[in-house]
Structure formats: structure tokens, C-alpha cells
N, CA, C and O atoms as a Maestro MAE file, in Angstrom:
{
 s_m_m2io_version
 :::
 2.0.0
}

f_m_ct {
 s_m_title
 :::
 protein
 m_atom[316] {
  # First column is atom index #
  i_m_mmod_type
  r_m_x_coord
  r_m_y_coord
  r_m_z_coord
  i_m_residue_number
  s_m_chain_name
  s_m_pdb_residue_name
  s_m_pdb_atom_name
  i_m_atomic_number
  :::
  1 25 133.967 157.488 113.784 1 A "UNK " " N  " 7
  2 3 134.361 156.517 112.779 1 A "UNK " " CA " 6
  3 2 133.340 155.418 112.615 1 A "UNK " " C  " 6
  4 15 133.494 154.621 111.690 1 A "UNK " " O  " 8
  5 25 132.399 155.316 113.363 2 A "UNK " " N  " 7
  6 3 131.189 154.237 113.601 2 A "UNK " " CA " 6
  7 2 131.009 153.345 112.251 2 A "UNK " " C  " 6
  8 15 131.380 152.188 112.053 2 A "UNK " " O  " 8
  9 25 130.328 154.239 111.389 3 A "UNK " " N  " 7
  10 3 130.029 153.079 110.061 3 A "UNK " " CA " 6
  11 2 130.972 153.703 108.645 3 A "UNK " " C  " 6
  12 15 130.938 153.218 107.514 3 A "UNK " " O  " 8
  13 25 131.649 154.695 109.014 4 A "UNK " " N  " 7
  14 3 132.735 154.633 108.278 4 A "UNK " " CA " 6
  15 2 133.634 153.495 107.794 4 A "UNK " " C  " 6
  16 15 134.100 152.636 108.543 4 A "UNK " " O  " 8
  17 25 133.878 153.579 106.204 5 A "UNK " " N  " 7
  18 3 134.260 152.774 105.518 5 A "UNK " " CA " 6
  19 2 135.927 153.413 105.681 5 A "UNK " " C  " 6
  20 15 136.101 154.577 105.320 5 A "UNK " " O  " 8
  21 25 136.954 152.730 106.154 6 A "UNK " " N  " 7
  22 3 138.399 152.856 106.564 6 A "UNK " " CA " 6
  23 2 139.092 152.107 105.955 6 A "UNK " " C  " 6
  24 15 140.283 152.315 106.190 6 A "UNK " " O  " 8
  25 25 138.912 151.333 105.282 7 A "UNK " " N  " 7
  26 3 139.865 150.117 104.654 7 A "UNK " " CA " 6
  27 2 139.601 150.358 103.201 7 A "UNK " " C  " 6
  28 15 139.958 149.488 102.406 7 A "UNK " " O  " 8
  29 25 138.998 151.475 102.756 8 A "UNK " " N  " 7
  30 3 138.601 151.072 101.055 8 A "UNK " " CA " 6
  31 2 139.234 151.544 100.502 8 A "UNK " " C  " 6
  32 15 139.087 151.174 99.337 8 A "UNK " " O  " 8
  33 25 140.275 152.533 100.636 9 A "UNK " " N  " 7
  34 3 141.239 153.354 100.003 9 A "UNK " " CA " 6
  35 2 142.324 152.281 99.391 9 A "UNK " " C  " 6
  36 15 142.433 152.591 98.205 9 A "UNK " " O  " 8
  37 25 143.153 151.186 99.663 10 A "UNK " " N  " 7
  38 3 143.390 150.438 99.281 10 A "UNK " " CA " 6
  39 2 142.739 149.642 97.857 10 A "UNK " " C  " 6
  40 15 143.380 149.026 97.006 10 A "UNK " " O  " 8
  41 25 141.639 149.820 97.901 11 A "UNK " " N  " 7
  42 3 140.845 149.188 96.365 11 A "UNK " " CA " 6
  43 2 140.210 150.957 95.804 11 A "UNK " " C  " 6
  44 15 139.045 151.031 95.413 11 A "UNK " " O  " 8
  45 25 140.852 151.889 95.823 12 A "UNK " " N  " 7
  46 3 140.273 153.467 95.329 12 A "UNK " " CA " 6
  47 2 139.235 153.229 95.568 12 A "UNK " " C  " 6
  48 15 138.666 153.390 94.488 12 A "UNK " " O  " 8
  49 25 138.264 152.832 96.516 13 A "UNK " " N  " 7
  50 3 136.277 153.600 96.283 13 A "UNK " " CA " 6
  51 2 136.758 154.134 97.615 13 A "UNK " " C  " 6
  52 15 137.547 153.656 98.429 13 A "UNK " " O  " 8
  53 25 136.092 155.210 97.608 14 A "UNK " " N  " 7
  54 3 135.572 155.714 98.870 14 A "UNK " " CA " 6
  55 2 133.968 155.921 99.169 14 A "UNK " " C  " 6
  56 15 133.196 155.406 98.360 14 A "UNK " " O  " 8
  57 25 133.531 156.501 100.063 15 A "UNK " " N  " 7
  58 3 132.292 156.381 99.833 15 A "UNK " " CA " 6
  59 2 131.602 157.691 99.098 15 A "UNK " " C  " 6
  60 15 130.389 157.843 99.241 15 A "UNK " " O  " 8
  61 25 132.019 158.214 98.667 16 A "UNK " " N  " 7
  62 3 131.520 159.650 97.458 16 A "UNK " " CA " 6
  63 2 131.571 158.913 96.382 16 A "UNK " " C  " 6
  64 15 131.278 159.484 95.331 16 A "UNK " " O  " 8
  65 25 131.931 157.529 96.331 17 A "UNK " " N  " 7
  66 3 133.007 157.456 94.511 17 A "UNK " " CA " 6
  67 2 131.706 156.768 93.654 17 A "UNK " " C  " 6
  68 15 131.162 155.690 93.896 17 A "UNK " " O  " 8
  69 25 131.484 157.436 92.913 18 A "UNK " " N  " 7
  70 3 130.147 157.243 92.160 18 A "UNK " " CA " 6
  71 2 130.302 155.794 90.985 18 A "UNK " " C  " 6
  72 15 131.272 155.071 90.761 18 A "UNK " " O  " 8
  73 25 129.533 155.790 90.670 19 A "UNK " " N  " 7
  74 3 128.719 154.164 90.186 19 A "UNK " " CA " 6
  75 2 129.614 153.825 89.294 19 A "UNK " " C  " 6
  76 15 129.988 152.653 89.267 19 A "UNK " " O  " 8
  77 25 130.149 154.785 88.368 20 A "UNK " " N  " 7
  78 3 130.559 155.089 87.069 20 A "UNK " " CA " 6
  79 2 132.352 154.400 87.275 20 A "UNK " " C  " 6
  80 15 133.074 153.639 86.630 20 A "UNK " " O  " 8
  81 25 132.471 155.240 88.620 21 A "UNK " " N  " 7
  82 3 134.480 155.447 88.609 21 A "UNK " " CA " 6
  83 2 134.565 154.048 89.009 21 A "UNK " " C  " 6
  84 15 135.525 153.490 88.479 21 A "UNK " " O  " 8
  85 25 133.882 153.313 89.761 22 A "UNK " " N  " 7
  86 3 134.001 152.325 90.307 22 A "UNK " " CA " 6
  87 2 134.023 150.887 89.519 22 A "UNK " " C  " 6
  88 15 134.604 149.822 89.726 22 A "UNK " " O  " 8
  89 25 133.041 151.399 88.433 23 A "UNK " " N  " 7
  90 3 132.890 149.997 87.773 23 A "UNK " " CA " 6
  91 2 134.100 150.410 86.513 23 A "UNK " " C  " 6
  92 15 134.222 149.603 85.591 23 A "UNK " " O  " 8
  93 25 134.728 151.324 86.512 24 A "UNK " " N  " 7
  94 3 135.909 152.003 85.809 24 A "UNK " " CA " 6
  95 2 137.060 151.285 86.249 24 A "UNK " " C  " 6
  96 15 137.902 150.698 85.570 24 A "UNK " " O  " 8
  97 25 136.972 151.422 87.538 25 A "UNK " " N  " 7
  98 3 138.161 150.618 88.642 25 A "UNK " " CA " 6
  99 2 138.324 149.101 88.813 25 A "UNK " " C  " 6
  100 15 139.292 148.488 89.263 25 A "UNK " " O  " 8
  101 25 137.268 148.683 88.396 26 A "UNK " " N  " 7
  102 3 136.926 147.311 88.118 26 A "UNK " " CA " 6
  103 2 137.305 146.639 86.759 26 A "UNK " " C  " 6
  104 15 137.732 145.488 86.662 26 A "UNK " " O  " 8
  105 25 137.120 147.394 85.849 27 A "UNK " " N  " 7
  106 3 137.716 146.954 84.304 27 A "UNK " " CA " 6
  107 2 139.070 147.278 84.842 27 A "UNK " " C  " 6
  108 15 139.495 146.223 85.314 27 A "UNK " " O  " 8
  109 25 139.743 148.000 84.963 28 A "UNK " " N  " 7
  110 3 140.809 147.823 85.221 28 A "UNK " " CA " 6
  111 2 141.585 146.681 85.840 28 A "UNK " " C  " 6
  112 15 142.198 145.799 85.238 28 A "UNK " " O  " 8
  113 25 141.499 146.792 86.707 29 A "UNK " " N  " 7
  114 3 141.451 145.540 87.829 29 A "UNK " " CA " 6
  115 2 141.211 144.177 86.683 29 A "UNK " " C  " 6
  116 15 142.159 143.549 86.212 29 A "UNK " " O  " 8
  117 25 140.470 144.030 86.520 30 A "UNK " " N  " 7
  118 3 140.249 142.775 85.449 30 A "UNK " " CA " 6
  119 2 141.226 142.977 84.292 30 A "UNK " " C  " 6
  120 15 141.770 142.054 83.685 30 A "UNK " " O  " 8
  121 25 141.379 144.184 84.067 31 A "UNK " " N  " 7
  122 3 143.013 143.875 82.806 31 A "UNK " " CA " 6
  123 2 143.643 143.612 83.306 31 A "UNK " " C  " 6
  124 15 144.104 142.496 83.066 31 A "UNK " " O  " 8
  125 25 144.082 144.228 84.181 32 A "UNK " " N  " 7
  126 3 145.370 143.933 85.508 32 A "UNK " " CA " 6
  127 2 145.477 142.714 85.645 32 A "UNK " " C  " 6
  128 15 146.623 142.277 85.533 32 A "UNK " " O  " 8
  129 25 144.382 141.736 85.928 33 A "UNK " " N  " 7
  130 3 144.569 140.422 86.345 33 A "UNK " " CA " 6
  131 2 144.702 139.231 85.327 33 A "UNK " " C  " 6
  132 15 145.076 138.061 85.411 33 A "UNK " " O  " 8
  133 25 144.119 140.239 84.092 34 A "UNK " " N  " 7
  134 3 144.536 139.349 82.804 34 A "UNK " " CA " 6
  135 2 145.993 138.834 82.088 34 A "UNK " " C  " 6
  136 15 146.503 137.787 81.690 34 A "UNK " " O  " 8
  137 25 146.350 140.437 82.208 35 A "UNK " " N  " 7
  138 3 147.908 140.524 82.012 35 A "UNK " " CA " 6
  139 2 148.857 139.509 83.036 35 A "UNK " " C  " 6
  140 15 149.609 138.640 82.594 35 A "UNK " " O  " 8
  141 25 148.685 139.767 84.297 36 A "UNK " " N  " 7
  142 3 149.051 138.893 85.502 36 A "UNK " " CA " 6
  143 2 149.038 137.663 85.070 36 A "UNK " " C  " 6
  144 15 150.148 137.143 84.957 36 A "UNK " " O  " 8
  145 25 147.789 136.803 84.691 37 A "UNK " " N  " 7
  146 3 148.262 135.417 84.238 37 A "UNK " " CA " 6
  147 2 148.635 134.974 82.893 37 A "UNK " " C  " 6
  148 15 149.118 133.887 82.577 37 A "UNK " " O  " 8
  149 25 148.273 136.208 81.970 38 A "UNK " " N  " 7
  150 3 149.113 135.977 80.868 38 A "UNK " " CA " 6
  151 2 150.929 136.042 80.589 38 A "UNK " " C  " 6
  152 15 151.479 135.362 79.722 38 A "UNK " " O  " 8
  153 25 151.540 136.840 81.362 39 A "UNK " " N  " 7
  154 3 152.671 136.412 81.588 39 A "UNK " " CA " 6
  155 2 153.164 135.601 82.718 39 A "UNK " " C  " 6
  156 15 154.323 135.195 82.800 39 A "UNK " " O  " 8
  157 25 152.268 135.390 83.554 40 A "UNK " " N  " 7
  158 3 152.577 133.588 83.918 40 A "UNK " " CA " 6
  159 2 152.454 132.397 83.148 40 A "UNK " " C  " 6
  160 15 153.019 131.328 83.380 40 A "UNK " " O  " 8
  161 25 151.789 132.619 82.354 41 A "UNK " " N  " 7
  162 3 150.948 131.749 81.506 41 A "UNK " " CA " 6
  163 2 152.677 131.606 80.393 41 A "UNK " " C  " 6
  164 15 153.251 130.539 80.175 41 A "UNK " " O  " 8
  165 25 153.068 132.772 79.962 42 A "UNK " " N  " 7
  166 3 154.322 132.909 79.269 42 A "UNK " " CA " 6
  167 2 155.502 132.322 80.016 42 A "UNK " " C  " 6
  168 15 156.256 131.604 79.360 42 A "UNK " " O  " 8
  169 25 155.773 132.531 81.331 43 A "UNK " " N  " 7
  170 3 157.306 132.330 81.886 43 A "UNK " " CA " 6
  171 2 157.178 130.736 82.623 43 A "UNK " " C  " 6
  172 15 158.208 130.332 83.162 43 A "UNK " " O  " 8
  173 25 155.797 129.712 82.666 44 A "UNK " " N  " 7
  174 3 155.987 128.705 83.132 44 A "UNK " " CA " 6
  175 2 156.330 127.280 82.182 44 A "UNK " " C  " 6
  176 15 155.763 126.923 81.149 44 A "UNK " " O  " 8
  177 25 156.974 126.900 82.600 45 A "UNK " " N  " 7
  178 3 157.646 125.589 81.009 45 A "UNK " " CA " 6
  179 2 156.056 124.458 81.648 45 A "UNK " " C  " 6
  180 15 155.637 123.936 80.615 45 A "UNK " " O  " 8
  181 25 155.582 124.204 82.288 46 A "UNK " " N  " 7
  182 3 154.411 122.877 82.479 46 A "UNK " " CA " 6
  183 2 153.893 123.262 81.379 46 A "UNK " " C  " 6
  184 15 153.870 124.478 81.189 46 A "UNK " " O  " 8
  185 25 153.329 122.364 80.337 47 A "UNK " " N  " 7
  186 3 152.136 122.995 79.526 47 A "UNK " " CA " 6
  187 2 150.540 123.050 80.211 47 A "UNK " " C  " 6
  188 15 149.651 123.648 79.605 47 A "UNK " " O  " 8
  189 25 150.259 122.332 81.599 48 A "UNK " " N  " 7
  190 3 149.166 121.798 82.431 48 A "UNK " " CA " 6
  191 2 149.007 123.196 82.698 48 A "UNK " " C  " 6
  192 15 148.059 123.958 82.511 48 A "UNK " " O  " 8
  193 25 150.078 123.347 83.149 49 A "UNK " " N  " 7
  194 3 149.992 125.082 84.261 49 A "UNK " " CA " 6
  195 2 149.961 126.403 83.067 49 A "UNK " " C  " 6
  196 15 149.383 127.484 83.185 49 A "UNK " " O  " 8
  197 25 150.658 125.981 82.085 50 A "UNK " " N  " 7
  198 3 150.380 127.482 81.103 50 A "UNK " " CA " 6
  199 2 148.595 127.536 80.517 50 A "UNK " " C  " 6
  200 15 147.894 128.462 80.107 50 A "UNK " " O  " 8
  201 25 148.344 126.056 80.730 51 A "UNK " " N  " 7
  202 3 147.023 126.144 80.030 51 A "UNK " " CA " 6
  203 2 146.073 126.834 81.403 51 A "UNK " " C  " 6
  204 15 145.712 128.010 81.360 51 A "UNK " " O  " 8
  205 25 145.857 126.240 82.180 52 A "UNK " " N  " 7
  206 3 145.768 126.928 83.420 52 A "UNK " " CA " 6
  207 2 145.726 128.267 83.438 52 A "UNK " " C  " 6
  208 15 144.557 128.649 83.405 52 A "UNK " " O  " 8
  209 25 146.544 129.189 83.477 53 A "UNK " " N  " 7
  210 3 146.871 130.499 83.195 53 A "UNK " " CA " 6
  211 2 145.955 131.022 82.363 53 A "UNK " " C  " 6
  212 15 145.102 131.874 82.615 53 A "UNK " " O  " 8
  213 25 146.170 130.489 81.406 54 A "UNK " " N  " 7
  214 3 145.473 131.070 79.501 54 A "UNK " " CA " 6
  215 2 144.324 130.847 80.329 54 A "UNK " " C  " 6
  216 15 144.131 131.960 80.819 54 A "UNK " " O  " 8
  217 25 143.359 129.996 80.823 55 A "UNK " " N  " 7
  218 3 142.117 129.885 80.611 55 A "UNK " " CA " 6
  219 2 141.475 131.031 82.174 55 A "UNK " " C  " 6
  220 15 140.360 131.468 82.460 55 A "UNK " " O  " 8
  221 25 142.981 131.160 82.910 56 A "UNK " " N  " 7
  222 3 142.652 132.180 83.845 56 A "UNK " " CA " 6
  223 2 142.049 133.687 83.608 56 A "UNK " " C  " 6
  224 15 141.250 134.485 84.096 56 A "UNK " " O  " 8
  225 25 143.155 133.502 82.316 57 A "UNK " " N  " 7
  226 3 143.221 135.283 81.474 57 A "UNK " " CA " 6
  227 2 142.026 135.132 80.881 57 A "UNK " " C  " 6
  228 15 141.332 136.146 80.808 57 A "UNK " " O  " 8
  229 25 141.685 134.317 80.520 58 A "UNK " " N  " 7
  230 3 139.985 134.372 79.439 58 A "UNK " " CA " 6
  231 2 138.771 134.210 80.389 58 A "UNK " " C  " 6
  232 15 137.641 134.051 79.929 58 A "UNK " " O  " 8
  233 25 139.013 134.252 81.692 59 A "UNK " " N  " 7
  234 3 138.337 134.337 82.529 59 A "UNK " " CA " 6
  235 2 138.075 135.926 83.071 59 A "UNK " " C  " 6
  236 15 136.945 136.291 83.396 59 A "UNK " " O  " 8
  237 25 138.822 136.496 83.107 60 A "UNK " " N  " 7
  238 3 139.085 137.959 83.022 60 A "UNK " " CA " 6
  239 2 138.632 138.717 82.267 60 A "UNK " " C  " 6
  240 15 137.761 139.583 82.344 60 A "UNK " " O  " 8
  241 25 139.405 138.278 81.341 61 A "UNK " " N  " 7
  242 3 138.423 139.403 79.976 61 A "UNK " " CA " 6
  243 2 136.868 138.860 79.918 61 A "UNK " " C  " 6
  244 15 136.017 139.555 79.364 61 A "UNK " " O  " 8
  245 25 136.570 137.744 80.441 62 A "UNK " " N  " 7
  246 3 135.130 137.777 80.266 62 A "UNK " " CA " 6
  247 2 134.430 138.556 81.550 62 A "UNK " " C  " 6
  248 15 133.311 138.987 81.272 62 A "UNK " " O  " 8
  249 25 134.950 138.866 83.138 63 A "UNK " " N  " 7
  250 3 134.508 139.769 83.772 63 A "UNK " " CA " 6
  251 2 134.641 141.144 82.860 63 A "UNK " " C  " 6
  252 15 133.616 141.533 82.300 63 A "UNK " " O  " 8
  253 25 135.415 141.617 82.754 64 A "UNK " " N  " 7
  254 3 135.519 142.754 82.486 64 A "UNK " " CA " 6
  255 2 134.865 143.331 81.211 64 A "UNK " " C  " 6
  256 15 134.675 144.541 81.085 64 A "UNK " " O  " 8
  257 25 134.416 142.127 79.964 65 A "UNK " " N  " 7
  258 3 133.498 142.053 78.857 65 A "UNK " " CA " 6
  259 2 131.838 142.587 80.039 65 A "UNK " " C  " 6
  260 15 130.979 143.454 79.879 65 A "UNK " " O  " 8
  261 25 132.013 141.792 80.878 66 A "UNK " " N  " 7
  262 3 130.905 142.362 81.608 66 A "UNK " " CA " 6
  263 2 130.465 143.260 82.405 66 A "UNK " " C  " 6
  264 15 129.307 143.604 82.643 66 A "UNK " " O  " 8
  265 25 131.749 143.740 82.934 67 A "UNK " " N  " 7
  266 3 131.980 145.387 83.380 67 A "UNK " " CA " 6
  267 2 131.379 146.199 82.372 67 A "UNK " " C  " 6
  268 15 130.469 147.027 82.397 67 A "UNK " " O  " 8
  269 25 132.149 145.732 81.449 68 A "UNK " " N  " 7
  270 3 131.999 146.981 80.162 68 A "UNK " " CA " 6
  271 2 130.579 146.722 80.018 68 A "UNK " " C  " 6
  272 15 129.774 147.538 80.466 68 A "UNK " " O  " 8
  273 25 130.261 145.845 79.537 69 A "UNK " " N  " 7
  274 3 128.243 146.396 79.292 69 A "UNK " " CA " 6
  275 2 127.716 147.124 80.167 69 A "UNK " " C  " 6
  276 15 126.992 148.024 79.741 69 A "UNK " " O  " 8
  277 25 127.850 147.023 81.318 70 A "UNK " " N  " 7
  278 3 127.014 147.035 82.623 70 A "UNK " " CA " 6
  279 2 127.499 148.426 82.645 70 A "UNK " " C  " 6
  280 15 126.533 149.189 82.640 70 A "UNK " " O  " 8
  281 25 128.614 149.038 82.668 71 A "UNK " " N  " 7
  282 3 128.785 150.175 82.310 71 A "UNK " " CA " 6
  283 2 128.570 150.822 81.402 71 A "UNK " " C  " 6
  284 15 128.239 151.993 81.587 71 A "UNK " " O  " 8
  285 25 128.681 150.291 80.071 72 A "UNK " " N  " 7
  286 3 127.578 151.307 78.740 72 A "UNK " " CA " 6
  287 2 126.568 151.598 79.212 72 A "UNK " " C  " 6
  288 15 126.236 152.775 79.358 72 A "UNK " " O  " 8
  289 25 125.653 150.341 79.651 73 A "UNK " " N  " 7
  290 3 124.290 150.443 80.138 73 A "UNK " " CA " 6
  291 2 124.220 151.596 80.956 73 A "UNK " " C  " 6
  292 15 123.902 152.697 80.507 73 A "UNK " " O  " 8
  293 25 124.445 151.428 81.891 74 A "UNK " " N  " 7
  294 3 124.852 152.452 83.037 74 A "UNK " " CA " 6
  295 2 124.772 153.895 82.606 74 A "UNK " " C  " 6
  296 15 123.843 154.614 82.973 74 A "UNK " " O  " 8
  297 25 125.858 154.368 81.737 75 A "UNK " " N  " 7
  298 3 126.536 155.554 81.466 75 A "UNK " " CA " 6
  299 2 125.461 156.048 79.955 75 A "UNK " " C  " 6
  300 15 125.003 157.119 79.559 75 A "UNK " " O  " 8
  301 25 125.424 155.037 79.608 76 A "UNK " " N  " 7
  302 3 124.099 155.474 78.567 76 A "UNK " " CA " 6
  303 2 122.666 155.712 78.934 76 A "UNK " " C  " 6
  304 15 121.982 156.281 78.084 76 A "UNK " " O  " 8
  305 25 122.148 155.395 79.973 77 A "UNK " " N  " 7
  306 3 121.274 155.241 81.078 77 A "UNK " " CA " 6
  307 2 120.898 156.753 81.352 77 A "UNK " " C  " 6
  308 15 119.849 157.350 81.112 77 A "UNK " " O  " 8
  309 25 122.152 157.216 81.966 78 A "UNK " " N  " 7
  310 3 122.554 158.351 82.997 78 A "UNK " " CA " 6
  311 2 122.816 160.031 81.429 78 A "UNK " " C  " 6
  312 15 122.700 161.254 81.508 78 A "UNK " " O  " 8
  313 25 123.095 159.294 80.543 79 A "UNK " " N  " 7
  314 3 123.639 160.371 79.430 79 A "UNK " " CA " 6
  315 2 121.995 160.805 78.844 79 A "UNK " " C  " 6
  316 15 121.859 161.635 77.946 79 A "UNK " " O  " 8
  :::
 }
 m_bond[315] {
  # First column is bond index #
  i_m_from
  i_m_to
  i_m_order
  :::
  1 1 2 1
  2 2 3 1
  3 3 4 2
  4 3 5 1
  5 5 6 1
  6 6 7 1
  7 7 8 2
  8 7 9 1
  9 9 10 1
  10 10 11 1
  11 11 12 2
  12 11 13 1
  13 13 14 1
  14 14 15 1
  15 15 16 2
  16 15 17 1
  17 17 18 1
  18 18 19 1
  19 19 20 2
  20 19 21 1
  21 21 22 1
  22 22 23 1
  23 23 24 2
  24 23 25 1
  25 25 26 1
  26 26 27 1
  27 27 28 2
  28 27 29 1
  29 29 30 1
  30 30 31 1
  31 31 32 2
  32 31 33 1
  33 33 34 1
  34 34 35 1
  35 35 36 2
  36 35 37 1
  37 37 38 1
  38 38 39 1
  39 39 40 2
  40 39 41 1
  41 41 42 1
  42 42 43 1
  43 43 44 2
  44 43 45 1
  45 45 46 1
  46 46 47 1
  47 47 48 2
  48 47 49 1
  49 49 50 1
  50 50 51 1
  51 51 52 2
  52 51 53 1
  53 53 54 1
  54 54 55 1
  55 55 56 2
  56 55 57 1
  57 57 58 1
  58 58 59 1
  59 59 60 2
  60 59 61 1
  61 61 62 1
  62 62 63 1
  63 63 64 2
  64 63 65 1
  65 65 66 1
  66 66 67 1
  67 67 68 2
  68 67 69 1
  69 69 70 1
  70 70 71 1
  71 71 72 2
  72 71 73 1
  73 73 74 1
  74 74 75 1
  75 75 76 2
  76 75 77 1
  77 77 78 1
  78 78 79 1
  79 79 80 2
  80 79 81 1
  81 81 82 1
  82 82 83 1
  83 83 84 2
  84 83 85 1
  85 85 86 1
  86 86 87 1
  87 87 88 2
  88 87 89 1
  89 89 90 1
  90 90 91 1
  91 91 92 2
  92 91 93 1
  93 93 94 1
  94 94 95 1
  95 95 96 2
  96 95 97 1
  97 97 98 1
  98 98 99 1
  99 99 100 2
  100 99 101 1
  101 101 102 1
  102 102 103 1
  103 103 104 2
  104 103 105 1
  105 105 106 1
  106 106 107 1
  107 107 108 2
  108 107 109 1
  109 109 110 1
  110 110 111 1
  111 111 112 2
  112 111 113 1
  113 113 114 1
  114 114 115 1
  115 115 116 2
  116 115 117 1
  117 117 118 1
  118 118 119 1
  119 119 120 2
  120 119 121 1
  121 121 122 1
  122 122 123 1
  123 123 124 2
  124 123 125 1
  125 125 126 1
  126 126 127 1
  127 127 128 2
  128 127 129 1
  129 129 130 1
  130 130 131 1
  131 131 132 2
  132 131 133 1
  133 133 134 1
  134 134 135 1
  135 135 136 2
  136 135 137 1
  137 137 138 1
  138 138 139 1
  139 139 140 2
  140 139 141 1
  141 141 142 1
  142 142 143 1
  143 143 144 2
  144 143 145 1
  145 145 146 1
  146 146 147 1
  147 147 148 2
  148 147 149 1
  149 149 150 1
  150 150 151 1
  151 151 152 2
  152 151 153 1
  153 153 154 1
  154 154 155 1
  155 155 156 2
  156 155 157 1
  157 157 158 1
  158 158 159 1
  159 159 160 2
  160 159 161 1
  161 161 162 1
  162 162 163 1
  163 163 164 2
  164 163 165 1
  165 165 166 1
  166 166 167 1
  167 167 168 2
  168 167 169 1
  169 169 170 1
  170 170 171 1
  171 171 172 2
  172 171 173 1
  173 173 174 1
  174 174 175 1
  175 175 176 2
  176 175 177 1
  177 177 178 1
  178 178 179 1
  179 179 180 2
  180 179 181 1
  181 181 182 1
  182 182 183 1
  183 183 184 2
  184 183 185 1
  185 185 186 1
  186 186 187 1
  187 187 188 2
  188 187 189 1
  189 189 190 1
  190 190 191 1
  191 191 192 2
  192 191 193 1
  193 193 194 1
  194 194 195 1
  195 195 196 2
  196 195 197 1
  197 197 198 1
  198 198 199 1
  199 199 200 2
  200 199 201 1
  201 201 202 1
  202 202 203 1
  203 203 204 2
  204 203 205 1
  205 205 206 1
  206 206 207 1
  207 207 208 2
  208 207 209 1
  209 209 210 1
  210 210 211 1
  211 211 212 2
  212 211 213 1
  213 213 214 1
  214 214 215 1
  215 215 216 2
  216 215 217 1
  217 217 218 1
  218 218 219 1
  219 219 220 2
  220 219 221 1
  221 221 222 1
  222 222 223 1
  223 223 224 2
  224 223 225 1
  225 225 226 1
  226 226 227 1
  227 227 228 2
  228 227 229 1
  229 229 230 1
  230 230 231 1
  231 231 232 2
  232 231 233 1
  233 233 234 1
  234 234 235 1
  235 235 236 2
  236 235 237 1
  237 237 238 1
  238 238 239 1
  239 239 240 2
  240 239 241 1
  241 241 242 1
  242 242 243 1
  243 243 244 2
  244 243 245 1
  245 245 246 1
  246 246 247 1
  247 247 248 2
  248 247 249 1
  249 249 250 1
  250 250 251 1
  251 251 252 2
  252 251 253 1
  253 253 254 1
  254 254 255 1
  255 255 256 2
  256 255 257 1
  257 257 258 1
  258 258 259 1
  259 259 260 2
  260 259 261 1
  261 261 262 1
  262 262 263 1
  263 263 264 2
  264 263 265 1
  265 265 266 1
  266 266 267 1
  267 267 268 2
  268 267 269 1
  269 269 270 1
  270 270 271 1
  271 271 272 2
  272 271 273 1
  273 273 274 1
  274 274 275 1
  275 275 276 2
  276 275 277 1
  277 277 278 1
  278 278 279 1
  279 279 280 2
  280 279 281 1
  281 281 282 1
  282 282 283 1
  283 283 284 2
  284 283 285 1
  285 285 286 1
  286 286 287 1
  287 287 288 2
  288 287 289 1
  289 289 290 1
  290 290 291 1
  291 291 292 2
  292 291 293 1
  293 293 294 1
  294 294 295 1
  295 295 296 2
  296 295 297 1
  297 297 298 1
  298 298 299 1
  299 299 300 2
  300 299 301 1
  301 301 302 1
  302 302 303 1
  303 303 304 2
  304 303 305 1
  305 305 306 1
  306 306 307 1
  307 307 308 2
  308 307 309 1
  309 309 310 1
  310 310 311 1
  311 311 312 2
  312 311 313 1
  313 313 314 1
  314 314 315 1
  315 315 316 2
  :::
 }
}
């Protein structure tokens, strides 16, 4: 088990999991987390804390705006 990676199955990479699935798994993950504070952003009455939220979610879609290039790049690269 020496330099075996044991804990990554929890976030899907393993160590076979190529460049592509990963940064796949990552946009995801960044919708995931968008949605997450957008309906927090919906169910909290503070307006301090909904704004909070909103600017959480637009924080997100801007990772994942950057997933996505880095992956065109990538996958257009490789095509």
C-alpha cells in the first residue's frame, strides 16, 4: 500500500483516472456547489446572508467557467 492513493475514491479519481474525467468531475462539483448556495441563498430571510450566498454561487460558476476552458483546451489539444 506504500504510495498508494487510498482515500481518493471518495472524490471519484483514482489513480488510472485520466486528465479529461477528472477535470469532468470538477465541473461538476462546481455545479454542485453552485446549486448548494443558491438554494441557501433562496431559504435564508437576512438579505446580508442571501447576498452572501448569490455572490458564493457566482463564485462557482466562475471556477467551473474555468474548468470548462481548460478542458476544451485540453480535449481539443488531445482530439
Amino acid at each position: 500500500m506504500g504510495g498508494q492513493m487510498t482515500n481518493v475514491d471518495e472524490f471519484g479519481v483514482r489513480e488510472d483516472t485520466r486528465p479529461e474525467e477528472a477535470l469532468r468531475l470538477a465541473m461538476a462539483r462546481e455545479r454542485k456547489a453552485q446549486e448548494f448556495y443558491l438554494r441557501c441563498a433562496s431559504i435564508v430571510g437576512d438579505p446580508g446572508v442571501r447576498k452572501m450566498f448569490e455572490f458564493l454561487a457566482k463564485e462557482e460558476s466562475k471556477h467551473h467557467d474555468l474548468l470548462e476552458g481548460e478542458y476544451n483546451r485540453f480535449v481539443a489539444r488531445e482530439g
